[in-house]
Each structure stands twice: as structure tokens, then as C-alpha cells.
PAZAPA-4460 file (N, C-alpha, C; in steps of 0.05 Angstrom, whole numbers, plus 32768, in hexadecimal, padded with zeros to 4 digits):
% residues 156
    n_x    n_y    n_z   ca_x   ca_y   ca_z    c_x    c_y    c_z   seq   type   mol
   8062   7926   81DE   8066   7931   81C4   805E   794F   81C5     1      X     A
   8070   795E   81BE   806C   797E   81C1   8050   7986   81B0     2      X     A
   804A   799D   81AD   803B   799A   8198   803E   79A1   817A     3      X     A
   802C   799B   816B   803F   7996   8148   8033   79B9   813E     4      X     A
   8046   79BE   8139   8050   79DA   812B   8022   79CD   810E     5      X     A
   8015   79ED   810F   8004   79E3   80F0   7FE9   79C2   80F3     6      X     A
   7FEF   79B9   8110   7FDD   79A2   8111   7FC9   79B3   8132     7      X     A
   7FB1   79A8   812A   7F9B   79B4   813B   7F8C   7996   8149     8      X     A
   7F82   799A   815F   7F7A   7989   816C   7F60   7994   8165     9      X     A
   7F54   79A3   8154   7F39   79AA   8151   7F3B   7998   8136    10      X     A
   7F4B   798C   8133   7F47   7975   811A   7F53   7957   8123    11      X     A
   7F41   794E   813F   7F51   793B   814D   7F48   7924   813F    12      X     A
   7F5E   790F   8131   7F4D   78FF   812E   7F55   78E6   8139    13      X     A
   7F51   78DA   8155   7F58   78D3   816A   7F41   78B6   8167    14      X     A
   7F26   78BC   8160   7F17   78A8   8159   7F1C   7891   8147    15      X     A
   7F33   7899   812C   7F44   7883   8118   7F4B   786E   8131    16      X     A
   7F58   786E   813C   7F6D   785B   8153   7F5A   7853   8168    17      X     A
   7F4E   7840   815F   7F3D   7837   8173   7F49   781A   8178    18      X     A
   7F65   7814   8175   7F72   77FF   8183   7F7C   780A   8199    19      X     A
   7F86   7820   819E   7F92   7837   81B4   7F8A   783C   81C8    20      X     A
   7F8C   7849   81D7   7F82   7852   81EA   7F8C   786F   81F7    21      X     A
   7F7A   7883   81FD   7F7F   78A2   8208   7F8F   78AE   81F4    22      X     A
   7F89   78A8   81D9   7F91   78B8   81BF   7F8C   78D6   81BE    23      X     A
   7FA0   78DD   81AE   7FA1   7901   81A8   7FAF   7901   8192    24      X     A
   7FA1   790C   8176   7FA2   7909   815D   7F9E   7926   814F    25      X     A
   7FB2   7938   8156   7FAB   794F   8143   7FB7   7949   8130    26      X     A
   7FA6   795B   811F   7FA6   7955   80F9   7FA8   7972   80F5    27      X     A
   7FB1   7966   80D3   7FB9   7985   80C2   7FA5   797D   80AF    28      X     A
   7F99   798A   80A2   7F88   7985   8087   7FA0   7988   806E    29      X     A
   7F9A   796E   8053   7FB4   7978   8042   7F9C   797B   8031    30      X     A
   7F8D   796F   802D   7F75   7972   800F   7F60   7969   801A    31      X     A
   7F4C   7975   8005   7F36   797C   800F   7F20   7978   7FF2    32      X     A
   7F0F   7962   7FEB   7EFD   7960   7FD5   7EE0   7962   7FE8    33      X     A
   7ECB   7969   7FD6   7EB0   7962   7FD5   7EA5   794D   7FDD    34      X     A
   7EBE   7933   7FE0   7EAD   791B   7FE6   7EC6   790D   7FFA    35      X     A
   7EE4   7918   7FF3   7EFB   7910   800B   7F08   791D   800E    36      X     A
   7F1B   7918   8024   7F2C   7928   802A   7F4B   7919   802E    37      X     A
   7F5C   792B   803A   7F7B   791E   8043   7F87   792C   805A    38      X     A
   7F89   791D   8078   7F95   7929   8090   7FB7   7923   808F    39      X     A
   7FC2   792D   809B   7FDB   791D   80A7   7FD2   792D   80CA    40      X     A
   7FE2   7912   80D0   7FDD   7915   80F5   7FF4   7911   80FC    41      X     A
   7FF4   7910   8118   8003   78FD   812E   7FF1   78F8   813E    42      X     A
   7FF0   78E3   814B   7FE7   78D9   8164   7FF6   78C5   8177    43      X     A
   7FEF   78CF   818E   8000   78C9   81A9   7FF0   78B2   81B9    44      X     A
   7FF5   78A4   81C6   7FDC   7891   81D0   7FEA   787A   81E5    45      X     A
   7FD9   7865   81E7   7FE3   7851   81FC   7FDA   783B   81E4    46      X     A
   7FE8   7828   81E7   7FE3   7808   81D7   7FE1   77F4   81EA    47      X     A
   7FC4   77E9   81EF   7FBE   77D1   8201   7FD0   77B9   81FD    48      X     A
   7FE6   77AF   820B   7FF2   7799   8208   7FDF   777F   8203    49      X     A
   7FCF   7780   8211   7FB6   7769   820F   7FA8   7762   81FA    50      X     A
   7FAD   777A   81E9   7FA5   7778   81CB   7FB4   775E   81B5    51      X     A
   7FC2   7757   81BE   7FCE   7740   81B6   7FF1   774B   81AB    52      X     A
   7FF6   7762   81BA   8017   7769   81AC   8024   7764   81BF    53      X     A
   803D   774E   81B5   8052   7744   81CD   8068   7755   81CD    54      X     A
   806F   7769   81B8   808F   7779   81B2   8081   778E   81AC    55      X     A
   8098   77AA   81A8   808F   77BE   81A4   8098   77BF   817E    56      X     A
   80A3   77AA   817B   80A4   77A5   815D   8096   7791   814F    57      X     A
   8088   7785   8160   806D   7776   8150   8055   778C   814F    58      X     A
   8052   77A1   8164   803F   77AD   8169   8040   77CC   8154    59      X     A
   805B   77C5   814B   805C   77E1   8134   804B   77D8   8122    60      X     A
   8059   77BF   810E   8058   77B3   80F9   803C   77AE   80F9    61      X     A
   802A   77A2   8112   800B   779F   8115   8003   77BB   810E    62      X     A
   8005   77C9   8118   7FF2   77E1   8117   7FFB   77F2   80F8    63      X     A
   800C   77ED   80F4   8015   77F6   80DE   8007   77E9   80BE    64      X     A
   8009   77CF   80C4   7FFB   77BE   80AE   7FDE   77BE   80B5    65      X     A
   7FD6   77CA   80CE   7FB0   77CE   80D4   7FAC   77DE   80C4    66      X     A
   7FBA   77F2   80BF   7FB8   7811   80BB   7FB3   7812   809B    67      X     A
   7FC2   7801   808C   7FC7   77F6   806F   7FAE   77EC   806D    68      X     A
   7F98   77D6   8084   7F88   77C5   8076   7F72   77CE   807D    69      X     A
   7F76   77E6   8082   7F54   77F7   8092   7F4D   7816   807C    70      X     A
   7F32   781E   808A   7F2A   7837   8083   7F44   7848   8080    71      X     A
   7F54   783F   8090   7F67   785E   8095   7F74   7862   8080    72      X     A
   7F7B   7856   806A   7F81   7856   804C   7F71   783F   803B    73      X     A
   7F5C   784F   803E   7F50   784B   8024   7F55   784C   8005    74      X     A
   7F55   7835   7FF7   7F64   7831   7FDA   7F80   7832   7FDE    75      X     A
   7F85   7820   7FF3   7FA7   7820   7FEC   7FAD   780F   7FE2    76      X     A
   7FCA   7814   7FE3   7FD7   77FC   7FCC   7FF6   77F5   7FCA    77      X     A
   8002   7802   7FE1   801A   77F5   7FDB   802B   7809   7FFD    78      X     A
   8036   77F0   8005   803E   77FF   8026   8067   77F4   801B    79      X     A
   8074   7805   801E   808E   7805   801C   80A0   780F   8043    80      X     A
   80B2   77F9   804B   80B7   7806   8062   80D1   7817   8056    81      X     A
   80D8   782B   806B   80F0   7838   805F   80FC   7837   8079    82      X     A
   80F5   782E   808B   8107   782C   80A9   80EE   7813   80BA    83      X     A
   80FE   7805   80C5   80F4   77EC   80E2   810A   77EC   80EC    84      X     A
   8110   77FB   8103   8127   77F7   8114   8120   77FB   8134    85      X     A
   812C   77F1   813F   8134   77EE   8161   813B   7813   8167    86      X     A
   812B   781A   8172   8132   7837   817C   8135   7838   8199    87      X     A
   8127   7853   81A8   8129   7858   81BF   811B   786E   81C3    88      X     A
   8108   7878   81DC   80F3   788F   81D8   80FE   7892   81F5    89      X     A
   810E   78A9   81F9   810C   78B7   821A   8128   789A   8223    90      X     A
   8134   7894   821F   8143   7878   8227   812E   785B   8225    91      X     A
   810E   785C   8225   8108   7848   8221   8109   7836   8205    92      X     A
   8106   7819   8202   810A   780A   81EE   80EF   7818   81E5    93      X     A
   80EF   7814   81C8   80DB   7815   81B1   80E8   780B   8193    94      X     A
   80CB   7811   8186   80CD   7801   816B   80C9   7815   815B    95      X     A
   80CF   7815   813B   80C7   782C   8131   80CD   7822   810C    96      X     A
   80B4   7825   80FF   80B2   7821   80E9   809F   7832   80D3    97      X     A
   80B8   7845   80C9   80AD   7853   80B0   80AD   784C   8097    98      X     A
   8090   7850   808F   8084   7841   8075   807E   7862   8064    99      X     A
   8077   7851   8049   806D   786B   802F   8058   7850   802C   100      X     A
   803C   7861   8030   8024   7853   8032   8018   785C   801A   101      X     A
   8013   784C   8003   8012   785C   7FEC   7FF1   7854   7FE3   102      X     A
   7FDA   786C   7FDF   7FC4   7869   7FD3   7FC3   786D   7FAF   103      X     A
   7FA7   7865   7FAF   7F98   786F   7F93   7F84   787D   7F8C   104      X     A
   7F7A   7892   7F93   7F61   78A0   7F97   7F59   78B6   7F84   105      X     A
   7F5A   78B6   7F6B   7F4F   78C3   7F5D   7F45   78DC   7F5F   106      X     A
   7F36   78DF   7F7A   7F32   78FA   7F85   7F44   790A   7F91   107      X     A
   7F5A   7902   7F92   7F6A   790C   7FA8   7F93   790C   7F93   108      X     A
   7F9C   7926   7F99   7FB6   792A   7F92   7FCD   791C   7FA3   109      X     A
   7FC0   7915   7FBD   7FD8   7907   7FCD   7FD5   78E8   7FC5   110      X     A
   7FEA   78E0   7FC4   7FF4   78C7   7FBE   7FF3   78AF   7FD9   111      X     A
   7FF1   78C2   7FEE   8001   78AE   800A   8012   78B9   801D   112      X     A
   8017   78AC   802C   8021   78B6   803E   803B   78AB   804D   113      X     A
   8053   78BD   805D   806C   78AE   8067   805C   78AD   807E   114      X     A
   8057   7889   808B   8050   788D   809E   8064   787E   80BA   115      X     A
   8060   788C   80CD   8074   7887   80E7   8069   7878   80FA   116      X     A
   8068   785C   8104   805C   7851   8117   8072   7849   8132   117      X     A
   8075   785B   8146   8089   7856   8153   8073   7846   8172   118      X     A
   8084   782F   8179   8075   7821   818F   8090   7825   81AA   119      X     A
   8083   7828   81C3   8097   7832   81D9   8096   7819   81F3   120      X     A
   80A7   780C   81FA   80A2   77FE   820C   80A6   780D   8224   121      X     A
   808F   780E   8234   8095   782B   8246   8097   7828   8260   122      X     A
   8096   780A   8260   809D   77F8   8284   8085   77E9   828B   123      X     A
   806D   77FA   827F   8057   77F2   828A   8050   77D8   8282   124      X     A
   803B   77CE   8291   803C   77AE   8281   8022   77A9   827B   125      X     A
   8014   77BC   8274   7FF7   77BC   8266   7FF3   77CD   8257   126      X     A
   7FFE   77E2   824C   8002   77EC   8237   801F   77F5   8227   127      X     A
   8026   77FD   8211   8039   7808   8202   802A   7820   8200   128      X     A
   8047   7838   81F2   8041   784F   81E9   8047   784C   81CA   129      X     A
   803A   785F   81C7   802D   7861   81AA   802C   7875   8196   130      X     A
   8041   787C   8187   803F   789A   8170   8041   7890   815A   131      X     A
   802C   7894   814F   8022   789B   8134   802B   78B8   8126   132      X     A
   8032   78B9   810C   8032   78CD   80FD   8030   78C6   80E0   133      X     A
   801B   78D4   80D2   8015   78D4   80B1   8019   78EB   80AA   134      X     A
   8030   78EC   8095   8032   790A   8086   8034   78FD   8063   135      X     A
   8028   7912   805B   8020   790F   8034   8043   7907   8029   136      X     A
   8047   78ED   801C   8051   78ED   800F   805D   7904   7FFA   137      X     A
   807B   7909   7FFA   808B   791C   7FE3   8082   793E   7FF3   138      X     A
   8070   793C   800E   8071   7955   8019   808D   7957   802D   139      X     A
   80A7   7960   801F   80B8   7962   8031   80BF   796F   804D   140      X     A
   80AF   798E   804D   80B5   799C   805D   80A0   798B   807B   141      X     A
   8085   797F   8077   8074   7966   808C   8089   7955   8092   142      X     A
   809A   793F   807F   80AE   792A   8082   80BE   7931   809C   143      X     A
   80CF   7949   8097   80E2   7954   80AC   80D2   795F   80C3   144      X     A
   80BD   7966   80C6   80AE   796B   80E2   80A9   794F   80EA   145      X     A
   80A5   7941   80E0   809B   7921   80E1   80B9   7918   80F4   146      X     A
   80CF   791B   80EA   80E5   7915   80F4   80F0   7925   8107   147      X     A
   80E8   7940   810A   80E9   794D   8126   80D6   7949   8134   148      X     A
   80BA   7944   812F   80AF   7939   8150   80B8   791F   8154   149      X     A
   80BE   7910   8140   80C6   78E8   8151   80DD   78F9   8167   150      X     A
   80F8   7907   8159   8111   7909   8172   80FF   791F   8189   151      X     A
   80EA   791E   8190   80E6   793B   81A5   80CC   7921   81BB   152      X     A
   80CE   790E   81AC   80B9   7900   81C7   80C8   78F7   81E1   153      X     A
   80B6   78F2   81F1   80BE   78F0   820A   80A9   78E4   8219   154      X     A
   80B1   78D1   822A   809F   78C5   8246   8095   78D7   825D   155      X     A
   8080   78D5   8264   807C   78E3   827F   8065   78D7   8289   156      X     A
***
């Protein structure tokens, strides 16, 4: 993954994904209170097959619905998919399912987030690859960077 145009690895937050493995999570800050805040990221990583994921489309939908039932959205309340389809990363098979992950937080003007969970079957047979991206809901000009780094990944 090239790197994201506005996101800093001095705001890595690589420690969220502790199902992962050799994560890299730069973040943008979108808001900022006294008591919370709001990132959007991407993160790049490896997914332990041993973890119990047999497809790279069971292993979206898992981590995707983790993501809904954890800290990582806090006060949510409503996950909409707007894409689960059969893709391809570099010619390899993958999975890829974009959701609008929608909160309630009183402190905070963002609503949620379009989020991107793409899973890569990458030959190996003890891990998958793994991109994550959260950008703020109704922020269009994030949406379309969101959709130019998924077409710019690549295997190596």
C-alpha cells in the first residue's frame, strides 16, 4: 500500500488489531474532544489462518462484525454493507466488504464510518493479507482516497 496522501504513522494505531499480525496503521485525526476523539486509518497486516478463518470471505465478515462488537466503535448502532464481493489484489483471490458503521456519541459530530475490510488469499497457508480502512461517514473527498488506495495495493 503506497502511502496515504494526510495520514502519519506518528498516529499509528497498529495496537487496535490485535487479531493481526506485523500491522501498520497510520491515522488522520478527524475530531478531537476533552474526553474523545475520531481517527480514520488504514492498516496493512497478516491474518493468522489458525485463528479459526477458513475463506477470505468468512474472514472479512469476522473481522468486520469484531470491529462492530468491540472498543473500536464504541456506542454503535447500526452496520449497513454497501459492497461483499469476490475481488482480486495483485491477481490474487480476495474478499472485500464495505460497510457505513454507524455510531451515537454525543460528544462527537461524526456519525461513523465507510468502512473497507479487504481479506487477500496470498498462497500462503498460515496467514492471509489484510487492509483495513475507516474514513468519517458523508466525508467525500476521504471516501474517494479510500477507493484509490484499495485499486493501488499490491503483493510483495
Amino acid at each position: 500500500m503506497p502511502k496515504v496522501p494526510g495520514f502519519s504513522l506518528d498516529l499509528d494505531q497498529a495496537e487496535a488489531f490485535v487479531f493481526a499480525t506485523g500491522v501498520i496503521a497510520p491515522a488522520q485525526v478527524i475530531e478531537q474532544t476533552e474526553t474523545t476523539g475520531w481517527v480514520a486509518l488504514y492498516a496493512l497486516g497478516g491474518l493468522p489462518i489458525a485463528n479459526g478463518f477458513t475463506s477470505p470471505e468468512q474472514a472479512a465478515d469476522t473481522i468486520i462484525t469484531c470491529m462492530t462488537q468491540s472498543t473500536f466503535y464504541e456506542n454503535f448502532t447500526t452496520r449497513t454493507d454497501l459492497d461483499s464481493s469476490a475481488t482480486t489484489v495483485d491477481g490474487a483471490d480476495a474478499w472485500v466488504i464495505t460497510s457505513e458503521i454507524r455510531i451515537d456519541n454525543p460528544e462527537l459530530q461524526v456519525t461513523g464510518d465507510v468502512a473497507k475490510v479487504i481479506v487477500v488469499d496470498t498462497g500462503d497457508p498460515t496467514s492471509y493479507g489484510l487492509f483495513i480502512s475507516v474514513v468519517p461517514i458523508g466525508d467525500q473527498d476521504l471516501i474517494d482516497q479510500q477507493r484509490s488506495q484499495e485499486a493501488l495495493l499490491s503483493l510483495r
